[in-house]
ZARODREN-314010 format. One record per residue (C-alpha): residue in three letters; chain; x, y, z. Coordinates in steps of 0.25 Angstrom, whole numbers, plus 5000, padded with zeros to 4 digits. Layout:
SITE|ALA|A|X|Y|Z
...
This chain:
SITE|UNK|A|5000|5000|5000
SITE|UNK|A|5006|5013|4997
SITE|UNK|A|5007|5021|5009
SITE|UNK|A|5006|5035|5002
SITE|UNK|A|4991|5030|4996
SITE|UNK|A|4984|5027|5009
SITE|UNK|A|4973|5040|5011
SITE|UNK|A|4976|5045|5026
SITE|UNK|A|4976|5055|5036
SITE|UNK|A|4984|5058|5048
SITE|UNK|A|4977|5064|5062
SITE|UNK|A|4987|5069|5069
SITE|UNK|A|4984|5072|5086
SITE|UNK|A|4993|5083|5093
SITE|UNK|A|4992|5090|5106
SITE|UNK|A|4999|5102|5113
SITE|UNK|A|5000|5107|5125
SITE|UNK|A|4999|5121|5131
SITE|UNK|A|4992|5130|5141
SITE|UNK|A|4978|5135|5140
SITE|UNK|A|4976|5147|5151
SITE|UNK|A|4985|5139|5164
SITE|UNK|A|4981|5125|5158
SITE|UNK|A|4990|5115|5154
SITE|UNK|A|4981|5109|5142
SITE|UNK|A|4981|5103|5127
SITE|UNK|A|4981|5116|5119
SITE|UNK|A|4979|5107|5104
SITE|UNK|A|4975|5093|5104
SITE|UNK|A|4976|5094|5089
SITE|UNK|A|4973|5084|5080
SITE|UNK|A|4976|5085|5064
SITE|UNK|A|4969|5079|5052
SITE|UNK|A|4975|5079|5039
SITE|UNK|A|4971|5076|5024
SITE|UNK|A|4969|5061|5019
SITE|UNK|A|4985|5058|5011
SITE|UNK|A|4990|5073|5015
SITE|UNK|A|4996|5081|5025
SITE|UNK|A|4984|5093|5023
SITE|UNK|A|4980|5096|5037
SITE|UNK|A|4965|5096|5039
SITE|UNK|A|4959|5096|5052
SITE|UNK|A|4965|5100|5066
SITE|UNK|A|4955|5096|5078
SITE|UNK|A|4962|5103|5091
SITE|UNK|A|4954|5093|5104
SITE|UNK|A|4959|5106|5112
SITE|UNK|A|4954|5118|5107
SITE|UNK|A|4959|5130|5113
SITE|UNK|A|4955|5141|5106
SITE|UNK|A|4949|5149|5117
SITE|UNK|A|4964|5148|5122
SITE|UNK|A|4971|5159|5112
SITE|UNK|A|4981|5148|5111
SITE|UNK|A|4986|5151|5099
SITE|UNK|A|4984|5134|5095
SITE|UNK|A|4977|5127|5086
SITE|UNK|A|4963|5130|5088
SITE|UNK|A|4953|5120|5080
SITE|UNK|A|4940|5127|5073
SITE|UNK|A|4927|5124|5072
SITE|UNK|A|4925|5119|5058
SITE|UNK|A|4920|5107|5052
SITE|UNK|A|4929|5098|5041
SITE|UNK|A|4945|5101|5038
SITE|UNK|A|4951|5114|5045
SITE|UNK|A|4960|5116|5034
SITE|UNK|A|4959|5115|5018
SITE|UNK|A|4969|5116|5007
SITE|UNK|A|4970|5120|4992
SITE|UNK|A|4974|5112|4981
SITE|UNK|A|4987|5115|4983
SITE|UNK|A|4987|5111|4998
SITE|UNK|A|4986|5125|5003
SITE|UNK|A|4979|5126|5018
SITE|UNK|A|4966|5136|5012
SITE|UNK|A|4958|5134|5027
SITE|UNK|A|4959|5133|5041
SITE|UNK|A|4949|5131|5050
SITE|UNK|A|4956|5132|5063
SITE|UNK|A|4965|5144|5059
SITE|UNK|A|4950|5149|5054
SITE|UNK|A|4958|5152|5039
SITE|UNK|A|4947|5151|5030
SITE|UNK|A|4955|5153|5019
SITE|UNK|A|4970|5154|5012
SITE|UNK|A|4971|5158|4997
SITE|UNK|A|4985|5156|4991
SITE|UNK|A|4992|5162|4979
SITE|UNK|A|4997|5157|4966
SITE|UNK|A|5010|5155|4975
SITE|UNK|A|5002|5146|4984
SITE|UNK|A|5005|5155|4996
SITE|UNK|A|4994|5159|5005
SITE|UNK|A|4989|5173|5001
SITE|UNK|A|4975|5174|5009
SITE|UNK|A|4970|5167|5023
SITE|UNK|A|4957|5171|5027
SITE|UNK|A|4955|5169|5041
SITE|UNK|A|4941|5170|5046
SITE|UNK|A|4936|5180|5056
SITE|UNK|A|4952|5186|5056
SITE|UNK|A|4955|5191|5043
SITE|UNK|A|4965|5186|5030
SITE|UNK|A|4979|5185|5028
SITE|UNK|A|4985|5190|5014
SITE|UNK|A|4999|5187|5009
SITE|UNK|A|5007|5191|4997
SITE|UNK|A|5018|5187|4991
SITE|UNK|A|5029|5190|4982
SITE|UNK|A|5031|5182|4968
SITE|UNK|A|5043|5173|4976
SITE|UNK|A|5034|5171|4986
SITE|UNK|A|5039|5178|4996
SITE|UNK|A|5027|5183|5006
SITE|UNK|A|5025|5198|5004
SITE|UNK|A|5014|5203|5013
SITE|UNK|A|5005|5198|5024
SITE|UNK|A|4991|5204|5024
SITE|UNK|A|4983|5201|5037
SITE|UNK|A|4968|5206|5039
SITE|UNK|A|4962|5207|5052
SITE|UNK|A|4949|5207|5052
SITE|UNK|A|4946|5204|5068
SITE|UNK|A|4951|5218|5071
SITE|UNK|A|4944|5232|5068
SITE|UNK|A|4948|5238|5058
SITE|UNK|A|4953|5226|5052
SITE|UNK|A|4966|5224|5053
SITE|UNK|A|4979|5222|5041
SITE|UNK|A|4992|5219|5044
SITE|UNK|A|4999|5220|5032
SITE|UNK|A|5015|5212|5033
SITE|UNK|A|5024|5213|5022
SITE|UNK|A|5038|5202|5020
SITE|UNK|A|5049|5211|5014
SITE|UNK|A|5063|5202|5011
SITE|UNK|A|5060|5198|5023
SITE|UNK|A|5057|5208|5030
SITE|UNK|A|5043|5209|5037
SITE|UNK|A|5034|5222|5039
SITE|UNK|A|5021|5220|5048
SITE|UNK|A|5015|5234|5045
SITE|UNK|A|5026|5241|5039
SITE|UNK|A|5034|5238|5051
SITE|UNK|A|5046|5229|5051
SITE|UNK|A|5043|5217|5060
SITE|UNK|A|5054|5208|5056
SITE|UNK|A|5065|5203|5046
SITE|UNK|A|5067|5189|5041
SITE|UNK|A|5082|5183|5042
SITE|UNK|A|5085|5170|5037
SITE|UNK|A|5088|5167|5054
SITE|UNK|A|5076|5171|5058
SITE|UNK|A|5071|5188|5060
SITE|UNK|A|5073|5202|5064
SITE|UNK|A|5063|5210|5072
SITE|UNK|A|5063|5224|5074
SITE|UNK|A|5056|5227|5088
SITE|UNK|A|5048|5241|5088
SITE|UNK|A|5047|5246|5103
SITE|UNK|A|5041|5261|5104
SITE|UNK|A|5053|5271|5109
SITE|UNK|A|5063|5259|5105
SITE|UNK|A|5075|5257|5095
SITE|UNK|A|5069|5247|5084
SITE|UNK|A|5077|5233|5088
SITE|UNK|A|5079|5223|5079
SITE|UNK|A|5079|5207|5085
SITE|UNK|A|5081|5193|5079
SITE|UNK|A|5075|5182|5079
SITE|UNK|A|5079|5167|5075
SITE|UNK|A|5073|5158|5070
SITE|UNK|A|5075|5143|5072
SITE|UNK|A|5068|5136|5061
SITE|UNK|A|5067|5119|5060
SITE|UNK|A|5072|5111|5046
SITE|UNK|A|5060|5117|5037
SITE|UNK|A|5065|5131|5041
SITE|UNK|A|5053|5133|5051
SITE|UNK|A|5053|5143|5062
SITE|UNK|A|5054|5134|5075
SITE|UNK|A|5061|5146|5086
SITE|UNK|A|5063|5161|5087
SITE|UNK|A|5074|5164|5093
SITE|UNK|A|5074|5182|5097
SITE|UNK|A|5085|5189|5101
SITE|UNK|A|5077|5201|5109
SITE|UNK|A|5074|5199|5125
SITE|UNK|A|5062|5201|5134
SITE|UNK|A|5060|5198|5147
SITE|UNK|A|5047|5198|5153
SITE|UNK|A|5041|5195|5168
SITE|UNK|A|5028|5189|5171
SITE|UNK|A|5022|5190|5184
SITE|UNK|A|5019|5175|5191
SITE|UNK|A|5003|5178|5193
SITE|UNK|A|4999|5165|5197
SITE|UNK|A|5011|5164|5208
SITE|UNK|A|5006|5162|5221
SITE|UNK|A|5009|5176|5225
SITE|UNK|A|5002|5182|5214
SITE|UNK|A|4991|5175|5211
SITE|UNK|A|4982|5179|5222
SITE|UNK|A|4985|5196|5216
């Protein structure tokens, strides 16, 4: 029997750890579907949803059928969890529109190598509505005509803007894994800050 012939699909169970408020407790209990003969995602059920929680995880929607759909070409076009209704691509089959429902849309434009030129985002939770226009200039990066950082082969330069300040410039590295991902930042810049102990027997009572 040929092994590569047989129609079938992997469920795959993970879970993580974290706290929710002082709790100790399963943030996801994640459990992932995928496509008959492919590795296209299609579902991810979460047995701990934690949306309530501003975690920042994986939070599983409401919908019915597949969270995520593809294009003929295999490009994610919908996400149900992310609440991404939508991602048109260019002839370049780079994404170049995500609507995002009840937030607003994302717009990218690029340069005939590729290269990615601006970013467009569009609040729509805010009023008025909100544009944030970034623009990816040799590497350099502007987030409303102001400099936010500059892209090295080792990592980045930050400029930081402190009112009544000289402008100061630090570097961050970047340690990246053996498909040239971005695993640790490494920052040369300082700060020191103190908590107060609330819950310490001294002071929680105050």
């Amino acid at each position: 029997m040929d092994p590569y012939a047989i129609d079938f699909r992997f469920v795959v169970v993970t879970h993580f750890l974290g706290l929710i408020g002082t709790t100790n407790s399963n943030v996801d209990n994640l459990t992932y579907t995928y496509q008959a003969n492919s590795n296209k995602l299609l579902t991810v059920t979460d047995a701990n949803n934690t949306s309530t929680a501003k975690l920042g995880d994986i939070n599983d929607g409401t919908n019915t059928g597949n969270d995520y759909t593809y294009n003929g070409n295999g490009n994610l076009i919908s996400d149900q969890n992310k609440h991404i209704t939508f991602i048109s691509y260019n002839l370049l089959n780079l994404p170049e529109k995500i609507l995002v429902s009840g937030k607003g849309t994302v717009n990218y434009l690029y340069t005939a190598d590729v290269s990615k030129l601006i970013k467009t985002v569009v609040d729509i939770t805010s009023s008025p509505v909100k544009t944030t226009v970034t623009d990816y200039i040799e590497g350099l990066v502007y987030e409303r005509d102001t400099l936010r950082y500059i892209i090295d082969e080792e990592g980045r330069i930050r400029p930081e803007y402190d009112s009544g300040k000289a402008l100061v410039y630090h570097w961050d590295y970047f340690e990246k894994n053996h498909l040239g991902n971005v695993r640790v930042v490494l920052g040369d810049n300082a700060d020191t800050s103190v908590y107060a102990a609330i819950m310490e027997t001294a002071n929680s009572a105050t």
